[in-house]
N, C-alpha and C positions, 0 to 999 in steps of 0.2 A: 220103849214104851208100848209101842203095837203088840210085841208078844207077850206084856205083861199083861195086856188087856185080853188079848185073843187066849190067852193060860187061863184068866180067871173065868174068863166066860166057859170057856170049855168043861175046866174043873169045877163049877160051881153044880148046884143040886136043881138044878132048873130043868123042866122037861125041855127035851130035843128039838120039838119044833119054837121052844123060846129061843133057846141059844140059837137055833139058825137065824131067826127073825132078827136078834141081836147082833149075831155074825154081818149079816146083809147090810144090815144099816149101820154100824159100822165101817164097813167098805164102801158103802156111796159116801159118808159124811168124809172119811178120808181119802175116795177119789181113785180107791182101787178097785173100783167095781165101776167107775163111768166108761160111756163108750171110747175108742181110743183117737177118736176126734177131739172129743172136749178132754178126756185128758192131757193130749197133747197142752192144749191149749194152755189147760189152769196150770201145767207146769212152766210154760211160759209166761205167764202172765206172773206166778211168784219168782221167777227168776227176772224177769225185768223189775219186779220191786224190788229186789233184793242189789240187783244193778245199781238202781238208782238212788236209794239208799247210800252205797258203798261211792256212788260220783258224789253225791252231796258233801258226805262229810270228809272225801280227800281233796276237794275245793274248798271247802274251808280249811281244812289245815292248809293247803297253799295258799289262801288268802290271810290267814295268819300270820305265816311265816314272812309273806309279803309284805306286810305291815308293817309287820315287826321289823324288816329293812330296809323301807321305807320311812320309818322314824329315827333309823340308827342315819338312815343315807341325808336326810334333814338336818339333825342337831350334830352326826359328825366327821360324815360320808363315808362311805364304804369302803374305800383305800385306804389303811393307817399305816403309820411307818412305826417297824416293830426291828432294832437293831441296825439300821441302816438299810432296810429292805422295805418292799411296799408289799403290804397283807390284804389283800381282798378278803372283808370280813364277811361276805357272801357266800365266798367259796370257802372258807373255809367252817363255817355253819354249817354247809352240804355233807363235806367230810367228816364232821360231828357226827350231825345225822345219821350217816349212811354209817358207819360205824357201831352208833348204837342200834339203829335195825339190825346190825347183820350178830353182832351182842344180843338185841332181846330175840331175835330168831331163834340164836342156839340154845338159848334158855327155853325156849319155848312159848314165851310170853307176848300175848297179843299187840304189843303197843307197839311193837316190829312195823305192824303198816303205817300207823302214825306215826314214827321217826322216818320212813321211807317216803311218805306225802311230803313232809315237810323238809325234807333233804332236797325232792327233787323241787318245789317252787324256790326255796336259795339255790340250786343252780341254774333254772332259769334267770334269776335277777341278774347272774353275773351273765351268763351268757348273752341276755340283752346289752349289759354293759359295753361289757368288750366287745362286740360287733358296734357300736355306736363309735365306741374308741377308735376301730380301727379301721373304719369308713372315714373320720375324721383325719387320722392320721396319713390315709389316700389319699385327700384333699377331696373326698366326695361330701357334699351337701349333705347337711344330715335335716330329714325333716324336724323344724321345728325351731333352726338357728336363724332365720330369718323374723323371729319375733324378740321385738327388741323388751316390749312389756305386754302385759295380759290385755289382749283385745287391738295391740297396734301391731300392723303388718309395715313394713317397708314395703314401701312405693305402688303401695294397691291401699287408698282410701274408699271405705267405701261412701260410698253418694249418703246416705240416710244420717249414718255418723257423722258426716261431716256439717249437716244440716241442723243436727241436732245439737254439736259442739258451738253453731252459731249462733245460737239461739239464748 
């Protein structure tokens, strides 16, 4: 687009000292003519928005896709048995994923990064998984088995709830 801009000005029937005037101001409004201080700068400044941008919406496709197993791990848990075998439906979402990124990559088609966001939040879920599993299976304490219901602790009452239960 600059050089169709910078063609027309040039080519056009304008005296010389217009198109320079045009020329110039063109090149400050698009930041090739600033000093190379604040150049620097405004090129960092559109790449951190364009950063943050780019974090935004692969936290949400991982909080999507978390949800989304999340709901499955609620109504039907995430382990199913598929032939005598046990299927982590986490992991194997991942592999979906990651399969159709590396498919829309070769295609060329942008939705490559969204199947790749959301490939990697399902294999975070399992990974959280199985490290709880098999801390568990260590006989290590996993935080959080110590809560028998929502707000009681074993053997730590606290003084105010307890006050309040009397009451």
């Amino acid at each position: 687009m600059t050089t169709l801009t910078f063609q027309s000005i040039a080519n056009s029937n304008l005296p010389v000292a217009e198109k320079t005037q045009m020329m110039r101001a063109y090149e400050r409004i698009t930041g090739k003519d600033m000093p190379t201080a604040i150049a620097q700068k405004f090129h960092m400044l559109k790449g951190a928005g364009l950063e943050t941008l780019e974090t935004v919406r692969a936290y949400g496709e991982g909080g999507i896709a978390g949800a989304a197993l999340g709901l499955a791990h609620s109504q039907y848990g995430l382990d199913q048995k598929y032939r005598g075998h046990v299927v982590p439906v986490d992991l194997v979402a991942s592999g979906a994923a990651a399969l159709g990124a590396i498919g829309l990559a070769a295609m060329g088609n942008p939705l490559a990064t969204e199947a790749r966001n959301i490939g990697t939040g399902c294999v975070s879920v399992f990974s959280f998984r199985k490290i709880q599993d098999l801390r568990k299976s260590m006989g290590s304490k996993v935080h959080g088995d110590d809560i028998d219901s929502y707000g009681d602790i074993e053997g730590d009452d606290d003084p105010i709830i307890s006050k309040a239960r009397s009451l």
